[in-house]
C-alpha positions in Angstrom: 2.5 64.9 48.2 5.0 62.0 48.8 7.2 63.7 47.1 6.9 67.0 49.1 7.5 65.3 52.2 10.1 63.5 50.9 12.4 66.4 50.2 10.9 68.0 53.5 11.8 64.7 55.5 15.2 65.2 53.5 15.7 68.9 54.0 15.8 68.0 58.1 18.1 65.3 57.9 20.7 67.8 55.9 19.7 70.3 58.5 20.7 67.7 61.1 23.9 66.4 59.4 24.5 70.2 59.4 23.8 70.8 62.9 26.2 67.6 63.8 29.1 69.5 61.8 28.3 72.4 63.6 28.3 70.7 67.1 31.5 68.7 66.9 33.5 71.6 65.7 32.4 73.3 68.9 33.6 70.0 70.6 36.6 70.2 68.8 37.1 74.2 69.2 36.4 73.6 73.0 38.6 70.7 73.5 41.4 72.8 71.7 40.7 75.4 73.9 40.9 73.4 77.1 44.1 72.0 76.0 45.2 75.6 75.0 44.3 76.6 78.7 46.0 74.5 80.0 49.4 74.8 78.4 49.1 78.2 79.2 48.4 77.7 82.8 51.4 75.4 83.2 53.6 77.9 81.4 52.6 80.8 84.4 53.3 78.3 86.8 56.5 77.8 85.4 57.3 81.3 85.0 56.1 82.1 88.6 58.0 79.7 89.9 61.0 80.5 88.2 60.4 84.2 89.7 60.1 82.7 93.2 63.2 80.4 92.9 65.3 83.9 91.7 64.1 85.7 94.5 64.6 83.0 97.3 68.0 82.8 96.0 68.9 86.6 95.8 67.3 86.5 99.7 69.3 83.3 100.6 72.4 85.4 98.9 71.7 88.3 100.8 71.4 86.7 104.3 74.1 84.2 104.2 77.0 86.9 103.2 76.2 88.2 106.9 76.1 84.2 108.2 79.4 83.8 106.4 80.9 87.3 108.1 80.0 85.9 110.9 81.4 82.9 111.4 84.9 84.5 109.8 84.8 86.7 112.7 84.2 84.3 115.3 87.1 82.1 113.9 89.2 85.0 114.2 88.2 85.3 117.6 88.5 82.0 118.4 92.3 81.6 117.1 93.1 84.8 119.6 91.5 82.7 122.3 93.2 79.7 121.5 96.7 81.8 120.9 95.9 83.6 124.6 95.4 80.2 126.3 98.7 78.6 124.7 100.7 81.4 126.3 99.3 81.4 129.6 99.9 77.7 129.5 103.7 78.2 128.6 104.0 80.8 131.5 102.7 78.7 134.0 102.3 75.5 132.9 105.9 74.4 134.8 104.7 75.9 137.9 101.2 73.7 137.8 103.4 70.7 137.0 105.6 71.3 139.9 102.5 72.1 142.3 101.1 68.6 141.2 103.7 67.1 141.9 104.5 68.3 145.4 100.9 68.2 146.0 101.4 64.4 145.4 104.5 63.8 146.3 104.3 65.2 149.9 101.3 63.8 151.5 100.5 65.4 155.0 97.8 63.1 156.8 95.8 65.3 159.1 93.0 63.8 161.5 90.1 65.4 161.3 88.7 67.2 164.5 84.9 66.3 165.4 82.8 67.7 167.9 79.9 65.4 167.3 79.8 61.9 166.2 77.7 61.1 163.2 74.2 59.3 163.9 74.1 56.3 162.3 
């Protein structure tokens, strides 16, 4: 009988050894796993990312062509501006410098006429 439960008592600890085996490659497989999710996981974040980053560019592309119309027109208008006031200034800038002058130059005192005094 010793010997029957011998190789029972031995029979359950190869079961066991068997069932350890069994359990750590399911540790191993799900580790694996986890590590395999993950990797993949990053590698869509990557991807989606990438596809954002093309598509804000093409937008930013899109948009800033009008920004850059834009401004080439208002530099255009703001050289005919410019151009406009440097020929009214040569037409009559003499005639302002000679009004300045005599408006210095020829000082006319003039008392004032008051009806009422001020209050103090």
């Amino acid at each position: 009988m010793a010997a029957q439960n011998s190789a029972g008592i031995q029979t359950l600890l190869d079961a066991e050894r068997e069932a350890q085996k069994i359990v750590q490659k399911a540790r191993e497989y799900r580790t694996k796993r986890v590590k395999d999710a993950r990797s993949e996981a990053q590698k869509e974040i990557e991807d989606y990312r990438k596809q954002k980053e093309e598509e804000f560019k093409a937008f930013e592309k899109e948009h800033t062509s009008g920004n850059k119309a834009a401004e080439e027109q208002a530099e255009k208008d703001t050289d005919k501006q410019l151009e406009e006031i440097k020929q009214i200034g040569q037409k009559t800038g003499p005639k302002v410098v000679e009004d300045l002058v005599r408006a210095v130059m020829d000082v006319r005192p003039e008392v004032p006429n008051r009806i009422e005094q001020p209050v103090a």
